[in-house]
C-alpha positions as CSV (number, residue, x, y, z in Angstrom):
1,X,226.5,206.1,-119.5
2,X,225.4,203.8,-122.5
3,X,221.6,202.5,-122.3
4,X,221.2,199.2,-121.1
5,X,218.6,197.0,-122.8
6,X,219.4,193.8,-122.3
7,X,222.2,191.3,-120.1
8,X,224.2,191.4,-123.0
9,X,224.4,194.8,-122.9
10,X,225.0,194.8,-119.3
11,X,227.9,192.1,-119.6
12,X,229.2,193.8,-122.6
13,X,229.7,196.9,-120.7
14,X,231.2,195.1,-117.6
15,X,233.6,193.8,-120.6
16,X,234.6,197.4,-122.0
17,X,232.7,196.0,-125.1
18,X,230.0,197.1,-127.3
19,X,226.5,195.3,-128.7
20,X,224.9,196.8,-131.8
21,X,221.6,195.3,-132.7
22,X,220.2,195.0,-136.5
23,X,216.5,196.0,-136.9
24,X,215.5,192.6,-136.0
25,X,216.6,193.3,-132.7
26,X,219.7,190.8,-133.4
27,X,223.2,191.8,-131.8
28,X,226.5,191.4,-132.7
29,X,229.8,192.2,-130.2
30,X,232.3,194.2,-130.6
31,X,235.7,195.0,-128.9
32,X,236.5,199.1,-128.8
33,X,240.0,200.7,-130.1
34,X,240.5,204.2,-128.7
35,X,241.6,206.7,-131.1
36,X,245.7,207.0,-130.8
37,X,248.5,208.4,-132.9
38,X,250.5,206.2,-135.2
39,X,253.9,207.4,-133.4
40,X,252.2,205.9,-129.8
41,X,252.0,202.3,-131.0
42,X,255.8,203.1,-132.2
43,X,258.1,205.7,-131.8
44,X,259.0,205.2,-135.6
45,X,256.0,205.9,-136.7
46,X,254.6,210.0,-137.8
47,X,252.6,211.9,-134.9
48,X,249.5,211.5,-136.6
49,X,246.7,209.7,-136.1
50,X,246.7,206.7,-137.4
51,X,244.8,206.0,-140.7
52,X,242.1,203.6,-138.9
53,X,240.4,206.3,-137.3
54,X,240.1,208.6,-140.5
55,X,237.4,207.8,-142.9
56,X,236.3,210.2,-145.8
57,X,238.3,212.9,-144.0
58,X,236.8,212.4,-140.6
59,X,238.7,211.2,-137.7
60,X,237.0,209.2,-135.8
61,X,237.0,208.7,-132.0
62,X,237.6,204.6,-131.8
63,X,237.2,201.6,-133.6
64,X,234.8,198.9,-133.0
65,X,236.0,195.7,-134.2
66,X,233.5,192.3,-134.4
67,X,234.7,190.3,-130.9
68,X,233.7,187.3,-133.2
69,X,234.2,186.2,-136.2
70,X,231.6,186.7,-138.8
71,X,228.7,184.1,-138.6
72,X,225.4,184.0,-140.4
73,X,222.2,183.4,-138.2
74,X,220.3,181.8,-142.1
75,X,221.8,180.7,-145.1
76,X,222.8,183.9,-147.4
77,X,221.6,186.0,-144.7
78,X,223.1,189.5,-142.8
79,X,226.4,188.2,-140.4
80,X,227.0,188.9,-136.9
81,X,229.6,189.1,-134.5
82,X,228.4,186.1,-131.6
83,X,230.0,183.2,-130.5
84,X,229.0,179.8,-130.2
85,X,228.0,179.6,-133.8
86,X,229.9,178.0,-137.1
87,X,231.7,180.8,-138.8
88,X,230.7,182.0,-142.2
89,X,233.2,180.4,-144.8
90,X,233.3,179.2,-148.4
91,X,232.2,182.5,-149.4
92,X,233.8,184.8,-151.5
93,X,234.9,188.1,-150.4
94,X,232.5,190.3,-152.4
95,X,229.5,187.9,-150.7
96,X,230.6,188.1,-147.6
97,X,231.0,192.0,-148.0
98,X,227.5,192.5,-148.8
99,X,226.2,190.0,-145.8
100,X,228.4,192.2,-143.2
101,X,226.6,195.2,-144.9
102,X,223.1,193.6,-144.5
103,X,223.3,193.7,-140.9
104,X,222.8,197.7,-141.8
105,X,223.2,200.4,-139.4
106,X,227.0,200.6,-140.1
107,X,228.3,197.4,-140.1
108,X,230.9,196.1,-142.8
109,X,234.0,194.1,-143.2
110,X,237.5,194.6,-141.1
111,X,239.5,196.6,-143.1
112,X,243.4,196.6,-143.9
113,X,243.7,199.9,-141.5
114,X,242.0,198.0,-138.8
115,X,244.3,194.8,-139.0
116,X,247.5,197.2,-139.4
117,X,245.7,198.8,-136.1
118,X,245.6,195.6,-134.4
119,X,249.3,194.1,-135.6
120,X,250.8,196.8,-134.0
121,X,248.8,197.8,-130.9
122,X,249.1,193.6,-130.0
123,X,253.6,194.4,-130.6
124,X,253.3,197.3,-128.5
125,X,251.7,195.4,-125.7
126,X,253.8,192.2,-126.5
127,X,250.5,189.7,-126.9
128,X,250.5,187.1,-129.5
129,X,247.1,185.6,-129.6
130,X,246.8,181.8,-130.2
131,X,243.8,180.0,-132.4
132,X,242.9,177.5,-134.0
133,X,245.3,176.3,-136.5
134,X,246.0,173.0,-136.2
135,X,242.8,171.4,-136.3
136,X,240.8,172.4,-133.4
137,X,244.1,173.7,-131.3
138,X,247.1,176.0,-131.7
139,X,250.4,173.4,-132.6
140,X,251.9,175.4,-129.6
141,X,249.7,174.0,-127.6
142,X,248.7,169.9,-128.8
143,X,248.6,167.6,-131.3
144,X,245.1,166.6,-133.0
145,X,244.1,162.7,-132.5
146,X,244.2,161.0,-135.7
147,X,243.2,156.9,-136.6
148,X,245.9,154.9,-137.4
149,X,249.0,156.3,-134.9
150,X,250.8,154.7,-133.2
151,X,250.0,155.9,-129.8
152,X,252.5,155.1,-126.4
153,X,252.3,155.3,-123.1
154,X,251.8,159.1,-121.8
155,X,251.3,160.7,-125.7
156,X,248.7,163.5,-125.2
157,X,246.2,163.8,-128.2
158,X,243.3,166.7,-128.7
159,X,240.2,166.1,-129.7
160,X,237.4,167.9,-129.8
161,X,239.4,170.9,-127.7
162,X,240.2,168.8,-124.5
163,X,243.2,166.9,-124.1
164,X,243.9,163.3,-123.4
165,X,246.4,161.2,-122.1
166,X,247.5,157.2,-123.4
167,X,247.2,155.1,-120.6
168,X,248.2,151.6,-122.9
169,X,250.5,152.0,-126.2
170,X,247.7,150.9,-129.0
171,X,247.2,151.8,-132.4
172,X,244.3,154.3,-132.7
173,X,241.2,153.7,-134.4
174,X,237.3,154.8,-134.6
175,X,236.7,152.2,-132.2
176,X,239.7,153.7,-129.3
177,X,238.9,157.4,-130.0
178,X,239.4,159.8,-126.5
179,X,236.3,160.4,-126.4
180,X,234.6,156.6,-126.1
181,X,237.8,154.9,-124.5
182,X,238.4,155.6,-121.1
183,X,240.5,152.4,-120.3
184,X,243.0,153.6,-123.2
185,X,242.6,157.6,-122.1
186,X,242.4,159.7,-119.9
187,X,240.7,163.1,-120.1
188,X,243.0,166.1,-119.3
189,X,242.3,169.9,-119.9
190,X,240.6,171.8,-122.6
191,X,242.7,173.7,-124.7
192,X,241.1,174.1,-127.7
193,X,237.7,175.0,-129.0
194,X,234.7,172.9,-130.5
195,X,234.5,171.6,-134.1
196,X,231.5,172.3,-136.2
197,X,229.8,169.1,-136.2
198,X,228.8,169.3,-140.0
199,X,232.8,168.9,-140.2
200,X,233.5,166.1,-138.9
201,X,234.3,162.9,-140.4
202,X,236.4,159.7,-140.0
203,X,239.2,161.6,-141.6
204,X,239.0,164.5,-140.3
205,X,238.4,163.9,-136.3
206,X,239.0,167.6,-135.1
207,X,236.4,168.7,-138.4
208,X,238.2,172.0,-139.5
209,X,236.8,175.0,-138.2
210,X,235.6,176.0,-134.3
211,X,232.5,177.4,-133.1
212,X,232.9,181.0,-132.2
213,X,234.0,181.8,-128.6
214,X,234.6,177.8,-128.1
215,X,238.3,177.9,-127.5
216,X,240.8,178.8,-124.3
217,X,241.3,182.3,-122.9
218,X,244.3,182.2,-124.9
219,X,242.5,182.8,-127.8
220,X,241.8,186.1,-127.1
221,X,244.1,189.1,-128.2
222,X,246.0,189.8,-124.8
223,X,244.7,186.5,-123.2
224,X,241.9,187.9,-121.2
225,X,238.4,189.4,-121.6
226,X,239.1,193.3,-121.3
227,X,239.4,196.4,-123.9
228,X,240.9,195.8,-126.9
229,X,242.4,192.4,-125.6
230,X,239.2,190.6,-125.8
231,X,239.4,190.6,-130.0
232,X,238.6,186.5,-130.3
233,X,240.7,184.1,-132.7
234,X,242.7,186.2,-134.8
235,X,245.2,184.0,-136.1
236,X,243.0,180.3,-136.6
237,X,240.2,178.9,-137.6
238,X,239.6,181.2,-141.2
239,X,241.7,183.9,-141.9
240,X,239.5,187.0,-142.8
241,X,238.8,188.6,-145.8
242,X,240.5,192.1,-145.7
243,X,239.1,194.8,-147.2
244,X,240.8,198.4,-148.2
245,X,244.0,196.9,-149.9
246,X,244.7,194.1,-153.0
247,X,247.2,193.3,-155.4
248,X,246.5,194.0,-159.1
249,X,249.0,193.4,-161.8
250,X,251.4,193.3,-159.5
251,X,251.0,196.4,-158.0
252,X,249.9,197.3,-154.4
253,X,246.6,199.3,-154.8
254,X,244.8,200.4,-151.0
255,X,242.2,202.9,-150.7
256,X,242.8,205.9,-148.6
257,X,242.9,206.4,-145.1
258,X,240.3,203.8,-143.7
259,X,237.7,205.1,-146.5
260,X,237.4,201.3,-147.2
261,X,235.8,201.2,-143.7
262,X,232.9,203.3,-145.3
263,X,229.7,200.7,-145.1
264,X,229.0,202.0,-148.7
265,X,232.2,202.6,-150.0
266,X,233.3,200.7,-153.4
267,X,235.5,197.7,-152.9
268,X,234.5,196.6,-156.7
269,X,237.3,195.3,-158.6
270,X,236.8,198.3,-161.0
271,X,236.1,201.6,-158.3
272,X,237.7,204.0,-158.9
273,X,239.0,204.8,-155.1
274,X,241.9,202.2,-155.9
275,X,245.1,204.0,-155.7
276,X,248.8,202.6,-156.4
277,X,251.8,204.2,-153.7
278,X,254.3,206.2,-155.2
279,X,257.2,206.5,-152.4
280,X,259.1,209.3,-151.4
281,X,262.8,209.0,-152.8
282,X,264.2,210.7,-149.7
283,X,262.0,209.8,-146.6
284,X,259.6,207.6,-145.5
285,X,256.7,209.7,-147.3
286,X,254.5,208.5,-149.9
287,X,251.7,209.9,-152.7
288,X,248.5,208.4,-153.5
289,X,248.2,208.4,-157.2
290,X,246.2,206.2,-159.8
291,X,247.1,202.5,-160.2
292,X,249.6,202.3,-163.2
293,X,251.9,204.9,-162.4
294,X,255.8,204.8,-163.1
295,X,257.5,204.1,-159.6
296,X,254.4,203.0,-157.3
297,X,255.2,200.0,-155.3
298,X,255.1,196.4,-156.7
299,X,255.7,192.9,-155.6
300,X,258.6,191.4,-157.4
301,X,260.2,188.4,-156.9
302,X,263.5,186.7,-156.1
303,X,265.4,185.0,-158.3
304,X,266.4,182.7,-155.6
305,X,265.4,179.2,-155.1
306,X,261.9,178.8,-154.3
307,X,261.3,182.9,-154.7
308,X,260.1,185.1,-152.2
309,X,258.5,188.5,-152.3
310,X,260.4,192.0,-152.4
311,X,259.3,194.9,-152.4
312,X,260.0,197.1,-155.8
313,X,259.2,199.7,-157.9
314,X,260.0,197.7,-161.0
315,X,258.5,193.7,-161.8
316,X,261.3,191.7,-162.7
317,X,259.9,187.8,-162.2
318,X,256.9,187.3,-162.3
319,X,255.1,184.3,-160.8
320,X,252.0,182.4,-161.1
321,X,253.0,180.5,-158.0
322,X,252.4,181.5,-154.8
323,X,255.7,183.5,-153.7
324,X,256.1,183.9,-149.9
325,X,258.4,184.6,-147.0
326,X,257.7,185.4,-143.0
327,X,256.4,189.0,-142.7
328,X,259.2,189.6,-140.2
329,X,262.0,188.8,-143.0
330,X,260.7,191.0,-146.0
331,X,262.6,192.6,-147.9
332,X,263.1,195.6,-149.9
333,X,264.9,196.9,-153.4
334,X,267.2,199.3,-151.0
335,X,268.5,200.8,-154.4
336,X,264.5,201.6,-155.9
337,X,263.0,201.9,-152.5
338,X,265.4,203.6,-149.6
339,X,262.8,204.4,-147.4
340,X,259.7,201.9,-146.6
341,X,256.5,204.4,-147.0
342,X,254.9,204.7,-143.4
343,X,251.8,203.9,-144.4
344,X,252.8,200.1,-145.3
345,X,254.3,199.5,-141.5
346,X,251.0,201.5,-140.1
347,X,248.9,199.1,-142.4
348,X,251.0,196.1,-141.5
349,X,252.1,195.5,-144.8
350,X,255.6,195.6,-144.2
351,X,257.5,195.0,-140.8
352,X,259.0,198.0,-138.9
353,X,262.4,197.6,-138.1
354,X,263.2,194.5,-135.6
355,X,259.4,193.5,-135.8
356,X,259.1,189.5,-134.4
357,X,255.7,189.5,-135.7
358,X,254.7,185.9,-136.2
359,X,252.8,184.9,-139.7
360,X,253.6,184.2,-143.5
361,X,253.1,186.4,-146.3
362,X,251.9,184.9,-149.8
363,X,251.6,186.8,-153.0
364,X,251.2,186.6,-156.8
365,X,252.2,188.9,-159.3
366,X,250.4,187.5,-162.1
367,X,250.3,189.9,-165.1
368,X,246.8,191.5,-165.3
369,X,245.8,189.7,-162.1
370,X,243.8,190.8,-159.2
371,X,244.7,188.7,-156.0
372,X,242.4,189.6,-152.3
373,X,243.9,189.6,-148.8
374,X,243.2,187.4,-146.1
375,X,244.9,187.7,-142.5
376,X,245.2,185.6,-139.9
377,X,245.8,181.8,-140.9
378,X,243.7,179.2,-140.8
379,X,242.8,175.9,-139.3
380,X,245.6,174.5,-140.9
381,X,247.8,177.0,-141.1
382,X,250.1,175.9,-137.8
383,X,253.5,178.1,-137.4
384,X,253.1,180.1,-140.4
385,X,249.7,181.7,-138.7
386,X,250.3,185.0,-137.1
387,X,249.0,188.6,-136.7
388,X,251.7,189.1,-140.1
389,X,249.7,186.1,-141.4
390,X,248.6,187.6,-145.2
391,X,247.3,185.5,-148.2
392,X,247.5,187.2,-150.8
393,X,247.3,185.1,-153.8
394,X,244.2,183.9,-154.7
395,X,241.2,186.1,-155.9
396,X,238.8,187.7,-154.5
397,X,236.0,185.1,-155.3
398,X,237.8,182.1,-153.6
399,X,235.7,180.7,-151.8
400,X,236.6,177.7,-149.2
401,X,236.3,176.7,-145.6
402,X,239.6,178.1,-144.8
403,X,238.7,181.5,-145.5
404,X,235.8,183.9,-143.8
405,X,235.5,187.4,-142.3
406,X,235.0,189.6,-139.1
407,X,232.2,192.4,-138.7
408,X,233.3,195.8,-138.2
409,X,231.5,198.8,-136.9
410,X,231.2,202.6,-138.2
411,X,229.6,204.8,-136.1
């Protein structure tokens, strides 16, 4: 049995979950994956383990992925996985990186093995988390209050996570808010989480992002507090930086395995551990080889209206537009690519066959162009949010409050 130093370690266990503490003696959660073979979280899938657990050539025995999102205790300083803090955004991925790292003793940033991990443990167990993307509430479950509505009898309006009910048809203004009315409302149940104050304003009631560990039990991955289902907000407030896997020139480029998972591996826009995907011309196989090579897998895009991405050996548009399309619906050059590499379904990159995962995929193809992941969606990212939720257009320095990162753990 695991040492117990502390209530949060005792609660933690209770949980299934894990605390690590930095040598300040700060913790951060996390939420255990049990090693498991790629073919067990679909029959489709090879009998081998899947790529999470393997880093540098050693399989490891479970995953342990930040509860939390990533938030920093001082300006610039190491993250941790907590709640009831403001997440760390407007950041850029390599800073945000190298904060994770600071917290030392194996901490890092979630990987594009671990999200690939998560996307399809949550289909096998048929859980679609819900977050905050709409302003301080999933749109499935409210509507943010905003001034100058017109409000009727019975309308239901969120804000600050709890939901309120019109009592009078009005107009609404600062001066009728929820919150300071009670003749015009009528508080109801919270179902969203708390906005970081610093947020806030006039014109933006609901402020953007959520304090850590603020919203419903819905919030978490399988709605509830235990295992793997505890993982908190992965489709809201900021998507998360993903680390292992980018598009350059067009080209998909991952590292291998989960090597990316390494706390000092080298994410650098020029390390050499990039490697393009050559795929197999007559199975679902695939050959890590360097970025560049004739045949590896690019993103091209349609010539139809609008444009979406598919999924090529050759570039025949290319776009400096954002080109995008659900992750369930993408598509493939059957002709170029007759067999989808297992490696991009085990890293979630690609839908497996019937797949209803919810999210939108964005990418750019740019010409001499590196563009950086992030997964999840945002506060504003409503239906298109989802577990297939990737961003993939905008580089890796981007930094803005829709965009932060979650802790991961090596042991």
């Amino acid at each position: 049995m695991a040492i117990v130093n502390s209530a949060l370690d005792f609660l933690a266990q209770k949980l299934g979950h894990v605390v690590k503490y930095d040598s300040y003696g700060n913790p951060s959660w996390f939420v255990p994956i049990p090693k498991c073979t790629s073919k067990w979280l679909d029959d489709s899938l090879p009998d081998h383990i899947h790529p999470a657990f393997v880093v540098n050539g050693v399989v490891k025995d479970r995953v342990l992925i930040g509860k939390f999102k990533a938030c920093a205790l001082i300006p610039g300083g190491p993250t941790y996985s907590i709640p009831g803090a403001p997440p760390l955004t407007a950041t850029g991925a390599d800073a945000q990186l190298s904060q994770m790292r600071a917290f030392g003793s194996g901490q890092t940033g979630k990987t594009v093995a671990d999200s690939g991990l998560i996307l399809l443990y949550a289909r096998k167990m048929g859980w679609v988390p819900k977050a905050n993307n709409n302003y301080s509430v999933d749109y499935r479950d409210g509507t943010p209050w905003t001034a100058g509505a017109s409000i009727s009898v019975g309308t239901k309006r969120v804000l600050h996570g709890w939901e309120y009910t019109a009592l009078s048809a009005h107009t609404s203004a600062a001066e009728n808010k929820p919150d300071i009315a009670p003749s015009i409302w009528t508080k109801g149940k919270h179902i969203g989480g708390t906005p970081v104050l610093s947020q806030v304003s006039a014109s933006v009631p609901n402020g953007y992002n959520t304090i850590t560990g603020s919203g419903p039990m819905s919030w978490n991955l399988g709605n509830n507090d235990h295992g793997v289902a505890g993982i908190n907000e992965l489709t809201g407030n900021c998507s998360e930086q993903d680390y292992g896997y980018r598009i350059f020139d067009g080209e998909l480029q991952i590292l291998q395995d989960n090597n990316a998972a390494d706390p000092i591996a080298d994410l650098s826009a020029g390390s050499a551990a990039w490697k393009a995907i050559l795929p197999n011309l007559e199975d679902d196989g695939f050959t890590l080889v360097a970025p560049g090579t004739d045949g590896t897998l690019k993103w091209d895009v349609s010539a139809a209206t609008g444009g979406y991405p598919i999924l090529d050996t050759v570039i025949n548009i290319r776009t400096t537009e954002s080109a995008s399309r659900s992750f369930k619906d993408l598509t493939r050059n059957v002709t170029n690519v007759p067999f989808v590499p297992h490696i991009l379904l085990e890293l979630g990159l690609f839908p497996i066959s019937g797949d209803t995962t919810q999210g939108n995929v964005y990418v750019r193809n740019d010409a001499g162009s590196e563009f950086f992941p992030r997964r999840g969606g945002a506060y504003s990212s409503t239906s298109s949010a989802g577990l297939g939720f990737e961003s993939c257009n905008y580089a890796r320095s981007l930094a803005y409050t829709s965009y932060g990162a979650r802790p991961r753990f090596s042991e």
